[in-house]
C-alpha positions as CSV (number, residue, x, y, z in Angstrom):
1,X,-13.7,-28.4,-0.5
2,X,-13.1,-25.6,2.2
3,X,-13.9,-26.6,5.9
4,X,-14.7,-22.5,6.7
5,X,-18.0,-21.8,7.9
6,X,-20.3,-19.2,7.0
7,X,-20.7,-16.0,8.4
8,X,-23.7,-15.1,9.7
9,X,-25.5,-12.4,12.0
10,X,-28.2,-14.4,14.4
11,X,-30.9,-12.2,15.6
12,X,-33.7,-13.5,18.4
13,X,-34.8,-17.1,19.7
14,X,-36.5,-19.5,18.8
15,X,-37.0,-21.8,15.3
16,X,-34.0,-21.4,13.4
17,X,-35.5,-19.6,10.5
18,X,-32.6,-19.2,7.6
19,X,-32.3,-16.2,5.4
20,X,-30.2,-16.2,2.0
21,X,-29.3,-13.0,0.4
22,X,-28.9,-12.4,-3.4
23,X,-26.3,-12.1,-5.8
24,X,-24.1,-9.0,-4.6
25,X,-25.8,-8.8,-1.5
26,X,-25.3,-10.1,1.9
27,X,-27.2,-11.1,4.8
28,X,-27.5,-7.3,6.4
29,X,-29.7,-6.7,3.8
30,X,-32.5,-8.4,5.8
31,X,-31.7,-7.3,9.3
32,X,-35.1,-5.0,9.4
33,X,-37.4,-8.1,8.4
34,X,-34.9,-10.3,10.1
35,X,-36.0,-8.1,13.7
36,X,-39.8,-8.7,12.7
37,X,-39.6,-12.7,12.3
38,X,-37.9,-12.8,15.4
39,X,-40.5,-11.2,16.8
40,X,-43.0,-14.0,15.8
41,X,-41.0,-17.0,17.6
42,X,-38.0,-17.2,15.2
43,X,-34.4,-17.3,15.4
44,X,-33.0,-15.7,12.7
45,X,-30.0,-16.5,11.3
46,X,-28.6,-13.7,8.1
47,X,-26.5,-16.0,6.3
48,X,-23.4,-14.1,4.2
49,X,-23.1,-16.9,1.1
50,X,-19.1,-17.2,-0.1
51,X,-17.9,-14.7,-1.9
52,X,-20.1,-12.0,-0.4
53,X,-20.1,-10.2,3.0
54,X,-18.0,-11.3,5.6
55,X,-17.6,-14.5,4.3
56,X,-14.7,-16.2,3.3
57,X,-13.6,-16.0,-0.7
58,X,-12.8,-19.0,-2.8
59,X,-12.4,-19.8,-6.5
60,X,-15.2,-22.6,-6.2
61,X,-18.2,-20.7,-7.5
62,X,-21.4,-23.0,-8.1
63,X,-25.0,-23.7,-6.7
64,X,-23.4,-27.1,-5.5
65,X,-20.7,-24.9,-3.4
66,X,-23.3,-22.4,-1.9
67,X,-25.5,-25.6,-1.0
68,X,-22.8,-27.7,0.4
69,X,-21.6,-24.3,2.5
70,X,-25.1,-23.8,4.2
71,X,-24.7,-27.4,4.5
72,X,-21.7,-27.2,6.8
73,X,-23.3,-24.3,8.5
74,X,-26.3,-26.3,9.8
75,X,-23.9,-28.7,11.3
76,X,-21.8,-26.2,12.9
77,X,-25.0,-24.4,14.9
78,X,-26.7,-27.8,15.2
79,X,-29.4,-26.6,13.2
80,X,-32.3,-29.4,12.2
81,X,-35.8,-28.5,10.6
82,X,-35.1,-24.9,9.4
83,X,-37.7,-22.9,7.9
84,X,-35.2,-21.8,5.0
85,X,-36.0,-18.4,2.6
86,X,-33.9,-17.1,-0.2
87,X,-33.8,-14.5,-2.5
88,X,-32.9,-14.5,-6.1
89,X,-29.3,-16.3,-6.1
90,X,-30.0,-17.5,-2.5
91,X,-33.7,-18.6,-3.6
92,X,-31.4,-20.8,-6.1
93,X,-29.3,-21.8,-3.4
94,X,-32.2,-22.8,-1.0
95,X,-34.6,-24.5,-3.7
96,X,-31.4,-27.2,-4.5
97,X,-30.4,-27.6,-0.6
98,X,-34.0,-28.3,-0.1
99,X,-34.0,-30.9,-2.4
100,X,-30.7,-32.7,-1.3
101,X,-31.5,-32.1,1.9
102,X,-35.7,-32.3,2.7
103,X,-34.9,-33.6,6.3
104,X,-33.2,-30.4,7.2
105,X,-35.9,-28.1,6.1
106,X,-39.5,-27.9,7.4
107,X,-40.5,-25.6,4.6
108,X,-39.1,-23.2,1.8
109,X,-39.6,-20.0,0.5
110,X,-38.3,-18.6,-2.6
111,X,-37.9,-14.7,-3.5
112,X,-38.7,-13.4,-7.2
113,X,-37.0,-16.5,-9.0
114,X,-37.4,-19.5,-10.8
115,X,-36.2,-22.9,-11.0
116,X,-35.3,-22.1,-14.9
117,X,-32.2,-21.0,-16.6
118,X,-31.7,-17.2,-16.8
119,X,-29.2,-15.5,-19.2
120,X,-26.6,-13.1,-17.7
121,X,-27.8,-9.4,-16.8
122,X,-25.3,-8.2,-14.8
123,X,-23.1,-7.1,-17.0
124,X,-23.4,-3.3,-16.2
125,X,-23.6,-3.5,-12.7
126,X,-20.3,-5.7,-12.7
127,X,-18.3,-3.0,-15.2
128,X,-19.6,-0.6,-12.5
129,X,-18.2,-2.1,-9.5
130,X,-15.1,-3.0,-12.0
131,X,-14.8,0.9,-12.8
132,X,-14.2,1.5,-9.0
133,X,-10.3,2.4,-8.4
134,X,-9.8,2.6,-4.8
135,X,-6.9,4.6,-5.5
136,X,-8.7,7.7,-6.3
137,X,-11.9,6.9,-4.5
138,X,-11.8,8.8,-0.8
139,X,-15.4,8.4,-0.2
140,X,-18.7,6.7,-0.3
141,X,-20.1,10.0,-2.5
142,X,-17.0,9.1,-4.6
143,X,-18.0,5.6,-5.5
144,X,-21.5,6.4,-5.6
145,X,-20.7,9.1,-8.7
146,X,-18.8,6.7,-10.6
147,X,-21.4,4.4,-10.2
148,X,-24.0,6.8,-11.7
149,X,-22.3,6.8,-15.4
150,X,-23.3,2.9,-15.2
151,X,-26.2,2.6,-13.2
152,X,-28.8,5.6,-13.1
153,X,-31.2,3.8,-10.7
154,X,-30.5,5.6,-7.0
155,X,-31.9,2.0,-5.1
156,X,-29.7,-0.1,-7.1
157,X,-26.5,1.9,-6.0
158,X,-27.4,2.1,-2.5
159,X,-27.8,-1.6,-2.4
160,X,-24.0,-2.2,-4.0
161,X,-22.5,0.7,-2.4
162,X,-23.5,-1.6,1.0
163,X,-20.4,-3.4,-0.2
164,X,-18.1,-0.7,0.6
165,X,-16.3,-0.9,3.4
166,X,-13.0,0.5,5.3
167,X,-10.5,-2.3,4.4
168,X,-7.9,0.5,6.2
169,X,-7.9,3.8,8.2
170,X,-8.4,5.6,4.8
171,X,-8.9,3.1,2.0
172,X,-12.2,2.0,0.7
173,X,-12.6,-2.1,-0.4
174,X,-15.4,-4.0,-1.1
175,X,-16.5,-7.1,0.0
176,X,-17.4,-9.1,-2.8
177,X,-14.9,-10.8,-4.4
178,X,-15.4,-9.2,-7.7
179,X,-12.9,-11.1,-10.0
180,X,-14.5,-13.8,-8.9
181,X,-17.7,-13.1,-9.0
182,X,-17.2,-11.4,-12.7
183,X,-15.2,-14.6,-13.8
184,X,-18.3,-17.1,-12.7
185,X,-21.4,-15.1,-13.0
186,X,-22.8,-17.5,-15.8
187,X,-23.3,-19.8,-12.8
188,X,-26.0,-17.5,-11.0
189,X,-28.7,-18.4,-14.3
190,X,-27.9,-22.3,-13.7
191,X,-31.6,-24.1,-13.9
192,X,-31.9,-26.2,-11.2
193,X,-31.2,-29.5,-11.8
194,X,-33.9,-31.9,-12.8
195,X,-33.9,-34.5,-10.2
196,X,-34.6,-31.3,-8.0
197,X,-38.0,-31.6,-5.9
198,X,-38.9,-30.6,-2.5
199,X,-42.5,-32.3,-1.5
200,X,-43.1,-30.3,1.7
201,X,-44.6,-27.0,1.9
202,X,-43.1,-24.3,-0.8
203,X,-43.9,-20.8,-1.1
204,X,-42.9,-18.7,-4.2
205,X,-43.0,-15.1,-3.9
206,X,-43.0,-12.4,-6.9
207,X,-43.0,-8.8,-7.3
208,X,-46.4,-7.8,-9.9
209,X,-43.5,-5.4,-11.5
210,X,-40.7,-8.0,-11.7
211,X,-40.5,-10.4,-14.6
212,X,-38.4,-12.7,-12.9
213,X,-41.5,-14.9,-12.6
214,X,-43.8,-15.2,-15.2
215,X,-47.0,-17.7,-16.1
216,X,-44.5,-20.0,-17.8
217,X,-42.8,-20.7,-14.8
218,X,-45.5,-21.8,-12.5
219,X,-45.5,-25.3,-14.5
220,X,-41.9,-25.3,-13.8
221,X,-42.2,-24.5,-10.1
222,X,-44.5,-26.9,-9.3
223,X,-42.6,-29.7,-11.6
224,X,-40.0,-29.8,-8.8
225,X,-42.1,-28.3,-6.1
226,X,-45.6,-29.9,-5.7
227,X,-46.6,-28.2,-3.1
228,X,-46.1,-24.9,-3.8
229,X,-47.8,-21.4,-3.8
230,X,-47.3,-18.3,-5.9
231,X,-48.1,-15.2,-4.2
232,X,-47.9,-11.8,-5.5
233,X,-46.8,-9.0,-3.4
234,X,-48.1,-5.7,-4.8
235,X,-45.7,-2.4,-5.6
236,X,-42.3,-4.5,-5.8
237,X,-40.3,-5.4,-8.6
238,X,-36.8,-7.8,-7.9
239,X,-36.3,-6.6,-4.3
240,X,-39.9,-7.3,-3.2
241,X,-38.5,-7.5,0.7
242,X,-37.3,-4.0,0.4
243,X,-40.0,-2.1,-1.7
244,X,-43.0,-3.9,0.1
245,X,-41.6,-5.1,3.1
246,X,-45.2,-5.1,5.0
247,X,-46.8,-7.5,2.5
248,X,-43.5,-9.4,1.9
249,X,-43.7,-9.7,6.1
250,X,-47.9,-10.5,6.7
251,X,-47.2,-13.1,3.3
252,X,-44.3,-15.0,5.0
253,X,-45.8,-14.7,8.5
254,X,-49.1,-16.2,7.1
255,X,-46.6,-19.4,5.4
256,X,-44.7,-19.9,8.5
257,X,-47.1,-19.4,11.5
């Protein structure tokens, strides 16, 4: 196990209120919303899980890791009762922390996913990123065209192309660690594990155009989390925080206050 600590981007004061990004993603994802919560009495705290953003990279590549990591985190900013939210991979990540660790979290929120398995889908995006050679690439317009033969979906490049970053004075890197990433991405559709339950206060959000989750998962959801909600935020598929962010915002707020 690594002793490293996560990196993270703290905005405001008040009750630590933890955010966990999706797979590919990192915590800057959320800094708009982030600004609104703190706003509202929170401290936010834009967690970067391994192998993404600024943090650190390792071969270790499971829900147990990404758990054990915020783990670590808590202890190294003191944090106790955390309202904890995640999104997607991160919801994954949150729902099993929650359960190993109930005392640490005074409620949970889950983003558009589902304590069940889910098959790979990633495939495309990942031979997109793959297809990026650094060597000939001068440019964000640059990756963002070869990114078009794999992904025609303008929102979905802008969101990866937020990896990109100036690794030297004129070479483009990312900050994923792809190989990685590529190598392990089975792991991201992991169920969660059946022992998993959380019995405090749970809200599940979906997107009415994502299928992420469907009737057959409420049973599920409530299985390992009795307490739980389902709300629908209208006009938002996967990213629901981005395309609605002011129902994704009044729906939290209304959880949390």
């Amino acid at each position: 196990m690594t002793n490293k600590i996560l990196h993270s981007n703290i905005i405001g004061e008040g009750i630590p209120f933890v955010i966990l990004h999706g797979f590919l993603g990192m915590g800057d994802n959320w800094k708009t919303l982030a600004k609104e919560f703190s706003s509202i009495g929170f401290q936010v705290h834009l967690v970067d899980q391994r192998n993404h953003g600024r943090s650190f990279w390792s071969n270790d590549f499971s829900y147990e890791f990404l758990a054990e990591d915020l783990k670590k985190y808590c202890e190294a900013y003191h944090l106790k009762e955390i309202v904890l939210l995640g999104h997607s991979m991160g919801g994954k990540t949150a729902m099993l922390f929650a359960s190993l660790y109930p005392n640490l979290v005074s409620k949970l929120l889950v983003a558009d996913i589902s304590p069940r398995f889910y098959p790979v889908h990633h495939e495309v995006i990942l031979e997109g990123l793959s297809a990026l050679n650094f060597d000939e690439i001068k440019n964000r317009g640059d990756a963002e065209e070869v990114l078009g033969h794999y992904i025609p979906e303008m929102g979905i490049r802008q969101f990866l192309l937020k990896n990109l970053y100036w690794k030297e004075k004129d070479r483009l890197a990312l900050r994923i660690n792809l190989s990685v990433l590529k190598q392990e991405v089975a792991e991201i559709g992991e169920p969660l594990p059946t022992f998993a339950t959380f019995e405090k206060d749970t809200l599940f959000l979906r997107g009415d155009r994502s299928e992420y989750i469907g009737i057959d998962d409420e049973t599920i959801i409530v299985n390992h989390f009795p307490k739980a909600k389902i709300v629908t935020i209208a006009n938002a598929g996967h990213w629901l925080h981005a395309e609605n962010p002011k129902d994704f915002f009044e729906a939290v707020k209304g959880f949390v206050a």
